[in-house]
N, C-alpha and C positions, 0 to 999 in steps of 0.2 A: 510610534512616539518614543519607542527607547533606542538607546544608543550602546553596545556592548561592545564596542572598538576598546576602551578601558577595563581591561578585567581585574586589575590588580585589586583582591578583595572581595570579588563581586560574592562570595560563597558565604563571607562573615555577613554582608548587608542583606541578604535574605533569610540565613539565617536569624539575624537579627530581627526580621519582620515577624519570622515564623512562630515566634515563641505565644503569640498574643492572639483569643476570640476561637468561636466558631464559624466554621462555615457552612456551605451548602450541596446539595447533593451533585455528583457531578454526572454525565456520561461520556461513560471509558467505551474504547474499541472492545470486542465480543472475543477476548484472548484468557482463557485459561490463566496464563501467569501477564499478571498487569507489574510492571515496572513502576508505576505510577503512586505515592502515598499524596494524601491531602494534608499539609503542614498549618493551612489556617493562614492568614489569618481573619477576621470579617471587618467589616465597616461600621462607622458611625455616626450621628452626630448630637449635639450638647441640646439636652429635652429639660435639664433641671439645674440650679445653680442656688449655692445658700451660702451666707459667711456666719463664718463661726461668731455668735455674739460675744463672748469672752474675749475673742481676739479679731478685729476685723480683718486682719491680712492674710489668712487664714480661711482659702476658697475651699468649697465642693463644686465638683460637676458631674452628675451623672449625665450617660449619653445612649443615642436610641438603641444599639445594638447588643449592650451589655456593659459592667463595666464603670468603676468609680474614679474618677481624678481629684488627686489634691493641690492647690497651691500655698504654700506659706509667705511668700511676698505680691500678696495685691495684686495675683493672675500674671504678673511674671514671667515666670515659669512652671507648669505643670510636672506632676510625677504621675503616673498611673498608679494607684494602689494595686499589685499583681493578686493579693486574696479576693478582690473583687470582679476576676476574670466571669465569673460561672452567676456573678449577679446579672438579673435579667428586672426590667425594670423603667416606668419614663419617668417618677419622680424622687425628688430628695427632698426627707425632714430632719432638719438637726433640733433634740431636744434645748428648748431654750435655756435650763438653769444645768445642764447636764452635757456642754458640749461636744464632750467625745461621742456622745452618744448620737448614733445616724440611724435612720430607715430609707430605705429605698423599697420602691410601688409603684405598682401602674398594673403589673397584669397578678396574676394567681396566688401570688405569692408575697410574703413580706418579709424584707431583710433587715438585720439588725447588727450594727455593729457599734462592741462595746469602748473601743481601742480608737476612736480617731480613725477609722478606716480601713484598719493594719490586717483584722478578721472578718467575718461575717457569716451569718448563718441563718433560716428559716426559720420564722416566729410564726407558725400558723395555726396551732394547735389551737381547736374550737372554730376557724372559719369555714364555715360549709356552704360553699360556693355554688353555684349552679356552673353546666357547662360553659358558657360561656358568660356569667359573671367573672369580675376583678373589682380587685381593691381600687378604686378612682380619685379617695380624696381620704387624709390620715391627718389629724389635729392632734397637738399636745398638748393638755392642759396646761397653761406658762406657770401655774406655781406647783405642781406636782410632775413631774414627768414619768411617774408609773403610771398617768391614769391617760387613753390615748382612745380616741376612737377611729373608729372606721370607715369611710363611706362605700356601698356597693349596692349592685343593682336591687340586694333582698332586703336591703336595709341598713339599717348602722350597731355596728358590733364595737364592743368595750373593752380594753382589756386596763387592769389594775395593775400590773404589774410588769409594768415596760414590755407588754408584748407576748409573756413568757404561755401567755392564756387568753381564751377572748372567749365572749360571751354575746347572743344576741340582742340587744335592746328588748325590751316589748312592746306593743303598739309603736315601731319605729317608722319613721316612713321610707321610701324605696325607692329605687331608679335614682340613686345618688350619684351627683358629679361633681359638687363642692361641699365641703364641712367647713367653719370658722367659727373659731371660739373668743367670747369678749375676752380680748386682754385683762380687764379691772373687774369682770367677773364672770370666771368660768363655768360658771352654771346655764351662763347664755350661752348657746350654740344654735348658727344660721345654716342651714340646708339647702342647698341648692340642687336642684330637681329636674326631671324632664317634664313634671309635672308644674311647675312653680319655684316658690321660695315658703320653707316652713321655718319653727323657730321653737326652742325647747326652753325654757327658761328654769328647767329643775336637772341640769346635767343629762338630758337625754329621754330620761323616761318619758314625758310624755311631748305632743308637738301640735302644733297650731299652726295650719296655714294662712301666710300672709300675701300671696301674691299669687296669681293663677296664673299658668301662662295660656295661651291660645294656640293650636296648630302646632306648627313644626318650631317650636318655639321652647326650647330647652334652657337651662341656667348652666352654665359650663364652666365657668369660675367668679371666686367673690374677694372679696377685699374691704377688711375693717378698719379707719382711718386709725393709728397707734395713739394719734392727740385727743379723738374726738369718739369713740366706742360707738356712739351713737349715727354716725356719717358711714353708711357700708354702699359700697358700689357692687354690680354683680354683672357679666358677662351675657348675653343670650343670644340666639342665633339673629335676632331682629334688633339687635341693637343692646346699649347702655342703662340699666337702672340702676336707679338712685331712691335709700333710704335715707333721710334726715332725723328718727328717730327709732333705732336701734332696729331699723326690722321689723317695727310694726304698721307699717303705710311704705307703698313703692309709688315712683313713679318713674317713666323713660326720659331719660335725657338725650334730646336733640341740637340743644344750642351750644350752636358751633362743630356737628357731629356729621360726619355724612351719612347716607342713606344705609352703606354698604355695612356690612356684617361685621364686630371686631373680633380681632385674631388672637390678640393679649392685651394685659392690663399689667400696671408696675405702677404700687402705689411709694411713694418714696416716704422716712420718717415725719416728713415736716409734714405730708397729709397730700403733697403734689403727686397727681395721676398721670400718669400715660398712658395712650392708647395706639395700637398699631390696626389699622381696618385692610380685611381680606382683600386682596388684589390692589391696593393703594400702596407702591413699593416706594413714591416720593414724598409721603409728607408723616407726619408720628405728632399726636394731635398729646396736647395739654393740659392741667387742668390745675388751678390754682385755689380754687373753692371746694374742695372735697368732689369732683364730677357734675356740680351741678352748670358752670358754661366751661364750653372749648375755645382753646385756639388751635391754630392750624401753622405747623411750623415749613417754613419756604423752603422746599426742597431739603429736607432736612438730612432725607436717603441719598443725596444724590453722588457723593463719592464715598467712598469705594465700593459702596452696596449696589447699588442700581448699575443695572446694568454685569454685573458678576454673579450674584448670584441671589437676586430679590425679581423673583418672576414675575408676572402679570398674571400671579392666580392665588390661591388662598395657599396650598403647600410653598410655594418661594416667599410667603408676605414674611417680615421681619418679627421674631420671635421672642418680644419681652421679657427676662429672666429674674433680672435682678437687680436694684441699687445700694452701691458701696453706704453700708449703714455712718461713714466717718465724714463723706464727703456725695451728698445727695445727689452733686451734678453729675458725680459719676455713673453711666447706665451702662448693664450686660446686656445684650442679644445675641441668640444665635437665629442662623437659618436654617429650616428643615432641610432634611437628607433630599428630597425630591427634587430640589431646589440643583440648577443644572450647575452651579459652582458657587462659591461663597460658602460652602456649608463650613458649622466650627463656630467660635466664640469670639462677637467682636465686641468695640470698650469706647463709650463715648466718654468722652471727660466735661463735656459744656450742655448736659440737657439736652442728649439727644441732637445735634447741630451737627455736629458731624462725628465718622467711627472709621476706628480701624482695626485692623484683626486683633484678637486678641491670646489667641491657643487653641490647642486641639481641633485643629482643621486635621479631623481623620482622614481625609480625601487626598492621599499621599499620591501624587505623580512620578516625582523624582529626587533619586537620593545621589547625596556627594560625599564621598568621607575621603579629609586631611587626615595627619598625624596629630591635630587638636582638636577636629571639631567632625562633629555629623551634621549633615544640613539637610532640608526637607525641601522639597517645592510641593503647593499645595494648590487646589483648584479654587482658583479664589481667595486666598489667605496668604501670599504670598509667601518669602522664605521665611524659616524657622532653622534655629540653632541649638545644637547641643553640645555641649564641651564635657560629657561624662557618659558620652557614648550610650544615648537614648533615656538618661534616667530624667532630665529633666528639660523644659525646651522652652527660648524665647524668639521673640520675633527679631527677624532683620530682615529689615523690606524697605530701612529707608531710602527714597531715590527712585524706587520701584513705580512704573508706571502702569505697565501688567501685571496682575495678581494672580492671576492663572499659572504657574508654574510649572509647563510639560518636563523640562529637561533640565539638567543639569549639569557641567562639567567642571572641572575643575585642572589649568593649569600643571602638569605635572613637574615641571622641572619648576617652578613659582609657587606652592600652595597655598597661598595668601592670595592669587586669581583667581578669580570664578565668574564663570559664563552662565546665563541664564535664558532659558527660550523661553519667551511669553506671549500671552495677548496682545500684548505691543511692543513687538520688537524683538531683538538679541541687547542684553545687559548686563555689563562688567562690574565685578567689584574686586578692587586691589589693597583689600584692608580685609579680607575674613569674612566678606558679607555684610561688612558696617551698616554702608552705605553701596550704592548704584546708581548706573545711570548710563542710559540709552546708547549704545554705540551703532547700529545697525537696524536695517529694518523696522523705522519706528513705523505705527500704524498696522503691522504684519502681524496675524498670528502664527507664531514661528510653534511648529511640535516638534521638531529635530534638530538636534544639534551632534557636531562631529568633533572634537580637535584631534590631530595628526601627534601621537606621542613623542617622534621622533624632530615633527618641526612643531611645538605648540603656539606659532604666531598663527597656524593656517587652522583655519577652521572652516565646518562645512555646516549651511542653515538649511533645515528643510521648511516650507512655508507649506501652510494646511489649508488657508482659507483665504479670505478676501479677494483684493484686487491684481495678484502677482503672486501666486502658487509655483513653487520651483523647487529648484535645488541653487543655493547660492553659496557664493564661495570670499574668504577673506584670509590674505595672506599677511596683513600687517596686526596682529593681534584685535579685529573688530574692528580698526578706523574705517578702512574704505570695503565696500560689498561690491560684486558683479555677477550676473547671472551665468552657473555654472550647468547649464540642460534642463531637462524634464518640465520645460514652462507648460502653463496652463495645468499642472498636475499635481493635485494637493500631497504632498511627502508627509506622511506620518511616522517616518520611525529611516534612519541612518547607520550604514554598519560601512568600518574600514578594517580590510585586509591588515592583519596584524603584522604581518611579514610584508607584504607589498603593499604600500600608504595610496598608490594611484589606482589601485582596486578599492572599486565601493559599491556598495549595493545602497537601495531604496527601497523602503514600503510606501506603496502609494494607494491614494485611496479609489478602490475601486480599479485599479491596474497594476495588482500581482506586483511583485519583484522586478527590479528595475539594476542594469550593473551597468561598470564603468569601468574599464582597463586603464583610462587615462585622466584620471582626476577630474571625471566632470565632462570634460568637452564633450564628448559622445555617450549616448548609453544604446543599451536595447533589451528590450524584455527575453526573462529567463526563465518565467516560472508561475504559476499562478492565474494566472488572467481572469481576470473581472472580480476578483478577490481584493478585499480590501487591507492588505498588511500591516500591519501595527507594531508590530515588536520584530526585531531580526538579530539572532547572535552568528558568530562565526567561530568556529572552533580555535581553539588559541596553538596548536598544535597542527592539526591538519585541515589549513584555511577554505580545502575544496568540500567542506562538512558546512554546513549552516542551517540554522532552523528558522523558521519564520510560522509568526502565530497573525492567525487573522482573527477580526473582529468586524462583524457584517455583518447581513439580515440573514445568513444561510447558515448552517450547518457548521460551527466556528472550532478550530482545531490549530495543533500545534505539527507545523509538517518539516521533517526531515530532507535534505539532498546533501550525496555527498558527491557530486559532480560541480561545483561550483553555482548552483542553480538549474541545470541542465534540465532534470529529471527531481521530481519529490514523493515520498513518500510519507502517509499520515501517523503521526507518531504516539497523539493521544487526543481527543476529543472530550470537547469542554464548552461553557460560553465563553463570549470574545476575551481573546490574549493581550495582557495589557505589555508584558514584557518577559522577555526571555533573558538568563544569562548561564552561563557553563563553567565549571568551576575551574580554573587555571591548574590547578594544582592537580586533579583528579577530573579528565573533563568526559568522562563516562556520566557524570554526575550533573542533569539538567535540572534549571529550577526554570518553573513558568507561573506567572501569575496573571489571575482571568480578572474580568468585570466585577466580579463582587467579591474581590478583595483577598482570594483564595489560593495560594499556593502550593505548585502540584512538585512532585520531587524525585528524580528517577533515586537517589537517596538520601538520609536522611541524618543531619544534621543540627544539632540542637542551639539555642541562644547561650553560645558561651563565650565569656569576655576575655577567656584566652586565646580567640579568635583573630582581636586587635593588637597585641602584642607588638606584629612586625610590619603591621598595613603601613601604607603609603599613601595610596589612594585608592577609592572606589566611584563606580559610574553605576548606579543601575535605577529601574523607574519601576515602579509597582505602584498599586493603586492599595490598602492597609494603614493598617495603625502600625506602630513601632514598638517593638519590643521593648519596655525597658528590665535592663538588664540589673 
């Protein structure tokens, strides 16, 4: 899927990636001295979203792998907060009367930051966890924000003093997975359970169950109407309940509800409910009376979600975050990480009706860097723009008919052109990414893409999937396509001879390395066999050098030949190679990035933005979050 015929830069864009997350363990070849460092960076996606009440334009998002984002205009554009690299974490609370102030929670640990974001640190002093207890569910008192409690499996713990101590309840009750506190009087606090719903009406000391559940029938989240204290709806593995008075009497809401389990709830100010139900990726169900009937909205999933990255199962169902406290029709969702694309932050503006990406699609494919801009392709989230070299990113995707973005290039003697391989198609934009629109290969899922630096009207498409798998070729800048070899053979990844343009190589799926002395017309295998290739670079110096990284069911490695293909040998073993490139300047120096997100480095290079000074252009594709610098 990468293309390292363009190297100009390729060392600043990986470095760039490298600066951001943890990764995971690798295995190296059984050599004494391993050439190889792990540079990072990991993967993610958006598990938590809050606005600032003070100021509503003024986002958080935390996300699954670690890691706080902020936006100041209305999700915009994102910044990663960098002090928040080492927070681990699936949800976010902002103190209501005390906006800077944040926590982030979900597993062992709770963080705290006093700054808007800027720091953070462990607040756990007095929580005494069990092995595999965590914090699940954290309330603020809204007129005190020292006083906060905790939900966890041993019970609910207190702390007075914004966190700085905690304390356990007594006669609390346990196997906690929701807390909610009354708005108009924080003495009520509703619990939601594996065992039921209880309910404390003296700030926590003592609790009275109100609702038993049955079987495999847990409480997993709740929701107090902001107008009506007494109207609370609650989550469970069998469906929707509904309180009409504060929590003292439940009952299950059916009307208008389907059978199947729901996945989120998003209560908006005015008291309007949403619901997303497990494995139903077409419809985001309504509710206009506090949860007690639904409606059922017509396809509501059905662009750009369905079908990209909203599965037919409960981890792809659509993940209800948040609504814009200023303007209610406005809805956040993201999609889980397991979810095969679409993962990231999308933004209805009409009640759920329809969405489009919204940011932080961590699920990086392909990078392009002009002398103004960095741009992203993302799996389902289409492109992304950054004009201060990764610190802050918006979308440009209008036009965009594939959201899946493998590849990316960019025009070199033009920098204001830019080619795009998608889910459907090859697509140009000759404004900076404005705008797009289909030039090639519509209906194709295209993972390769090539242009010729020396002639940049000719370009070279590899197709992965569908109906017409090949190598295709276009010499008038994208208008007309013809098939250039390798039919019937899914192309994942494209490399041209830096020095000779009618040398090219192919990764193909499941059929090794593939070359070509004559632009296409003829090829024949070099290397590899039965191997599924993915990433291929070619030395920028001496073009008979190239590495090619696979990614398959077998044994996945990054392998060396300096015969042209002839002969390879294995350079470092790892899981599957998403892309390879070699530093132009110093090309002793490999960077490879694997499947989950992780970059290995023969050396070592850090995120510095004296890196960009004299770029021109970059081509390279990783799968990571972006550094911001």
């Amino acid at each position: 899927m990468s293309r390292t015929t363009i190297m100009i830069g390729a060392l600043a864009a990986l470095a760039l990636l490298g600066a951001l997350g943890l990764g995971f363990a690798l295995l190296r070849p059984a050599e004494e001295e391993d050439p190889w460092e792990f540079l990072g960076p990991g993967d993610a996606d958006v598990t938590s979203l809050v606005f600032d009440p003070t100021t509503p334009t003024t986002l958080y998002a935390a996300t699954e792998s670690g890691g706080v984002y902020q936006s100041a205009d209305s999700g915009a554009t994102w910044q990663f907060l960098r002090q928040s690299r080492e927070v681990r974490g699936f949800s976010l609370t902002i103190a209501p009367t005390t906006p800077a102030t944040l926590y982030v929670y979900g597993g062992r640990d709770v963080y705290r930051s006093a700054d808007g974001g800027e720091t953070w640190r462990k607040v756990n002093r007095g929580l005494e966890l069990e092995e595999f207890d965590g914090v699940f569910s954290l309330s603020i008192d809204p007129t005190n924000p020292q006083a906060i409690f905790a939900g966890t499996s041993g019970g609910v713990y207190k702390s007075e003093n914004g966190g700085e101590t905690w304390h356990k309840v007594a006669g609390s009750v346990t196997e906690i997975n929701a807390l909610s506190i009354d708005p108009l009087n924080p003495q009520v606090i509703i619990a939601g359970t594996r065992n039921g719903v209880y309910k404390s009406e003296n700030g926590g000391e003592t609790w009275t169950q109100t609702w038993t559940s049955t079987g495999l029938n847990e409480v997993w989240d709740m929701r107090i109407n902001p107008r009506n204290p007494r109207v609370i709806i609650a989550r469970t593995d069998n469906g929707v309940i509904r309180s009409a008075d504060g929590g003292e009497t439940w009952r299950k809401v059916a009307d208008g509800l389907p059978a199947g389990n729901p996945f989120s709830l998003l209560l908006d100010p005015a008291g309007v409910v949403y619901a997303s139900i497990k494995g139903d990726c077409s419809h985001l169900y309504r509710s206009t009376d506090g949860g007690a009937t639904w409606s059922k909205g017509d396809n509501m999933l059905a662009s750009p979600l369905d079908g990209y990255g909203c599965s037919r199962n409960e981890e792809g169902t659509l993940r209800l975050l948040a609504v814009d406290p200023t303007t209610p029709a406005t809805l956040y969702a993201g999609v889980p990480f397991s979810a095969s694309s679409g993962r990231g932050l999308w933004r209805s503006s009409d009640g759920g009706v329809s969405w489009r990406p919204a940011g932080l699609h961590s699920h990086i494919l392909s990078l392009a860097l002009t002398p103004s801009a960095l741009y992203a392709g993302t799996s389902g989230g289409g492109v992304y723009r950054s004009d201060d070299r990764g610190l802050t990113w918006r979308a440009v995707s209008e036009g965009l008919t594939g959201f899946s973005v493998s590849e990316l290039a960019v025009d070199p003697t033009t920098p204001t052109t830019l080619y795009a391989a998608t889910n459907n198609g090859v697509h140009k934009s000759d404004d900076s990414g404005i705008t797009w629109r289909v030039v090639g290969l519509p209906g194709q899922s295209v993972w390769a893409l090539a242009v010729i630096p020396t002639t940049p009207t000719t370009l070279y498409a590899g197709v992965g999937y569908r109906d017409e798998p090949g190598v295709f070729i276009s010499v008038d800048g994208g208008v007309t396509w013809r098939a250039a070899g390798l039919p019937g053979q899914g192309i994942m990844t494209l490399a041209v001879d830096p020095t000779t343009p009618t040398t090219l190589y192919a990764g193909v799926r499941e059929g090794g390395v593939q070359r070509s002395d004559d632009g296409g017309v003829t090829w024949r295998a070099v290397g590899l066999p039965g191997r599924s290739v993915r990433a291929l670079a070619i030395h920028p110096i001496e073009p008979a050098t190239l590495y090619a990284g696979t990614n398959d069911n077998g044994e996945n490695a990054l392998f060396r030949s300096t015969d042209g293909g002839a002969t390879w040998s294995e350079s470092v073993r790892t899981t599957g190679i998403i892309a390879v490139v070699i530093d132009p300047t110093a090309p002793a120096t490999v960077y490879a990035a694997n499947e989950n997100g992780e970059i290995l480095s023969t050396g070592y290079h850090k995120c510095d933005p004296s890196f960009f000074s004299s770029l021109s252009l970059v081509y390279v594709q990783v799968i990571g979050r972006v550094c911001a610098l």
